[in-house]
N, C-alpha and C positions, 0 to 999 in steps of 0.2 A: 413621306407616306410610309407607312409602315404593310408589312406583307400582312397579305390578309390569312396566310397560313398559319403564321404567328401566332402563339397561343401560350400567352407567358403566365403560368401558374401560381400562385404565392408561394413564398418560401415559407418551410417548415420550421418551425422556430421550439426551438429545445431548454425547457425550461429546467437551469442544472440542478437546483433543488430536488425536486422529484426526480430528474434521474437519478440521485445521489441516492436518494433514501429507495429507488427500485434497486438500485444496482445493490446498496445494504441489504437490504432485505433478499434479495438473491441469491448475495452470498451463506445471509444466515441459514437458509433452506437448504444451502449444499456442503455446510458446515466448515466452510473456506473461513479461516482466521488471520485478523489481520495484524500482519508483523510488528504493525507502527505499536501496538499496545502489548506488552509485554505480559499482564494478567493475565491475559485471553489466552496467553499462547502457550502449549501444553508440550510437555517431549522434546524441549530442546535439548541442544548438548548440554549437558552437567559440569563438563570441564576437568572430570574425573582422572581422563587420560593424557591431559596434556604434556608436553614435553618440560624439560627443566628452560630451556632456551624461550619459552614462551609465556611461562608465569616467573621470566626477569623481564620481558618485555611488558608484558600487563602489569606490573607493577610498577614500571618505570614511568608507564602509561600513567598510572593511579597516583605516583609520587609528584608529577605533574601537573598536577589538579582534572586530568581527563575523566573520560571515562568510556571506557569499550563495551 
């Protein structure tokens, strides 16, 4: 027998689509950019000032077939 105070309400079910495309749109209104896409993303470092010890690293990187 179950208590009769009991009072088990459904669960809220989250559908990730729409949260996906609310939390998108969210960000576009607060002009949050997303790192994963490089186009979008404005004012990164340039690389202007790097060390000598770091563009032989990046390169060695790039001779590698990588990419940083």
């Amino acid at each position: 027998m179950a208590l009769k105070t009991l009072k088990a309400e459904p669960e809220t079910v989250i559908d990730m689509a729409e949260l996906g495309a609310r939390v998108a749109k969210r960000k576009a209104q607060l002009g949050i950019i997303d790192p994963a896409n490089p186009a979008l993303v404005k004012g990164r470092n340039s690389g202007k000032n790097r060390t000598e010890s770091k563009k032989a690293l990046l390169k060695a990187i790039k001779d590698t077939g990588g990419n940083w």
